[in-house]
N, C-alpha and C positions, 0 to 999 in steps of 0.2 A: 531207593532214593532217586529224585528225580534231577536230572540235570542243575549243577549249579556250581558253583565256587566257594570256596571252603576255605578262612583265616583262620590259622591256629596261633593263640599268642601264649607265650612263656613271659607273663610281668614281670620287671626287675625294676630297680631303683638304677643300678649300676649299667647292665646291659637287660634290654628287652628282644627275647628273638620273635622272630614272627616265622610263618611256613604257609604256602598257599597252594591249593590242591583244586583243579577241578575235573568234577562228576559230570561223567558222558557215558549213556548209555550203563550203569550203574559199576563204572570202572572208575577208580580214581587215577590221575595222571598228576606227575610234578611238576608244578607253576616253575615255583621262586622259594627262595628262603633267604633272609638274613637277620641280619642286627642291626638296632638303635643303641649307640652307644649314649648314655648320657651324664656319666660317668664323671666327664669335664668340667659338669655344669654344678655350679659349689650351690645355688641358690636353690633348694628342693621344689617350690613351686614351681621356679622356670624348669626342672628336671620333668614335673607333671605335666608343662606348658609343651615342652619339646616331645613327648612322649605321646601328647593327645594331636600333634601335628603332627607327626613323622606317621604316628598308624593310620591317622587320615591320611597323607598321601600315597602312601602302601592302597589303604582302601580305593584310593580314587583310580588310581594305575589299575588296579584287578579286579574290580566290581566283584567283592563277593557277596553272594547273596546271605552267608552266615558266618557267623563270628564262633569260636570255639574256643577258649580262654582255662587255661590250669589254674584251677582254684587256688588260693594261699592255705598254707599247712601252718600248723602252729608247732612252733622251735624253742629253743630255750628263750628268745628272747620276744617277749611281746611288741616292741619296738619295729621291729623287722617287720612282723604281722601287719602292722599297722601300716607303714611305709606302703608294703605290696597291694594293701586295700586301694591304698591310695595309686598306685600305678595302674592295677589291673582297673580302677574305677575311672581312671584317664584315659585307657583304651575302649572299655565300653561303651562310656562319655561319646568317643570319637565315632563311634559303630553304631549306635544308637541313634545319633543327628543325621544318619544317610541310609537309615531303615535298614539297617542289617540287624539279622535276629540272632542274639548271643544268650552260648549256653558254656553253663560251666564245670570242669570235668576235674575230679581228682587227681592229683599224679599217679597215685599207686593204681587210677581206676584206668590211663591212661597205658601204663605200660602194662598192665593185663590185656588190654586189647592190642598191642604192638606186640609182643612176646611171650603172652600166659601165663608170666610171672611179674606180679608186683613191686618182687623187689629187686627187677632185672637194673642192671647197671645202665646209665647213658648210653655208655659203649656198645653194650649189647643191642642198647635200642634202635641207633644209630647203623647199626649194621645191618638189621631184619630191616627197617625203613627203605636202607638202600638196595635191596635185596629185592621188597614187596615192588616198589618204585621203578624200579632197573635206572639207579644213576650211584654213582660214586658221591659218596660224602665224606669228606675228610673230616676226622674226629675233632678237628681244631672247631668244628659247627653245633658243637652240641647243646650250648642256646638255642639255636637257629632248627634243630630237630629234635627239642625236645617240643618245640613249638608244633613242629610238623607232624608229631607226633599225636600230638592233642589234633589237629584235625584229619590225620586218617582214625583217631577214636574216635571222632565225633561224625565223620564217613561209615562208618564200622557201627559207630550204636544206630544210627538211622537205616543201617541195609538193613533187608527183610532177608538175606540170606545168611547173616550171623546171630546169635542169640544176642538178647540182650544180656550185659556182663551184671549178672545176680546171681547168689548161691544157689539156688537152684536147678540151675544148667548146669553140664557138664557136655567135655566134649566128645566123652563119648555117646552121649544122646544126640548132638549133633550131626556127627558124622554118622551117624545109624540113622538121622532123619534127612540128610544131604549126603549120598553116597557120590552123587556124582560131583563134588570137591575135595574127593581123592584121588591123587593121581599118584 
């Protein structure tokens, strides 16, 4: 992957985290990460309104050249679904009018490439991030890294030194075909 800046958004209705990473030299480094709270805002379109401004100014502050967005999963309630269409399409929206190129990535595809298990916990995740990263995240951020999350995945499916995350890898063909990323 070639040098660049990486947004990873977790859409919410309530909180939206965001996480921003940039590639130098095919290493990723930790920007920023937080939250858009919007929670307060009882009018839902203005919740869409503040959602598509706040990620635009996030965007504008860190020029990144790609957008990396956690898909919406479908829950007992189709309502929910709908809502997060409607948020992660707010941030798009926002990434889209400043030519950023957005791609979008499963949760469960998300934490297979942070920790090799899909159905690893926040926590878990939140801990390898800080680990992969070398910085301290307190678990109170786990919006904000699951975001971050979603763009060391989307750093991680674009390297040419990881596989891409399909059944037919394994990591032990990996590391039998990259010996020297064991250490």
């Amino acid at each position: 992957m070639q040098d660049c800046t990486i947004i990873g958004i977790d859409p919410g209705t309530n909180i939206l985290g965001f996480g921003v990473i940039r590639v130098e030299k095919n290493e990723p480094h930790f920007v920023d990460m937080g939250v858009i709270e919007v929670r307060k805002e009882k009018d839902p379109y203005a919740k869409l309104r503040k959602i598509f401004d706040e990620v635009g100014a996030v965007c504008d502050q860190y020029k990144p050249t790609e957008m990396a967005l956690e898909s919406p999963f479908m829950g007992k309630n189709a309502q929910v679904i709908l809502k997060l269409g409607r948020a992660q399409g707010a941030a798009i929206l926002s990434a889209q009018i400043r030519d950023i190129s957005v791609t979008e990535y499963a949760p469960r595809k998300a934490k297979v490439a942070i920790t090799g298990n899909g159905a690893a916990s926040k926590e878990q995740v939140c801990n390898i991030l800080g680990k992969t990263l070398k910085i301290d995240i307190h678990e109170d951020f786990l919006d904000a890294t699951d975001a971050l999350a979603i763009a060391m995945c989307h750093y991680y499916n674009g390297c040419s030194i990881l596989p891409k995350f399909s059944a037919s890898n394994s990591w032990e063909k990996f590391l039998k075909e990259h010996p020297e990323r064991i250490k």
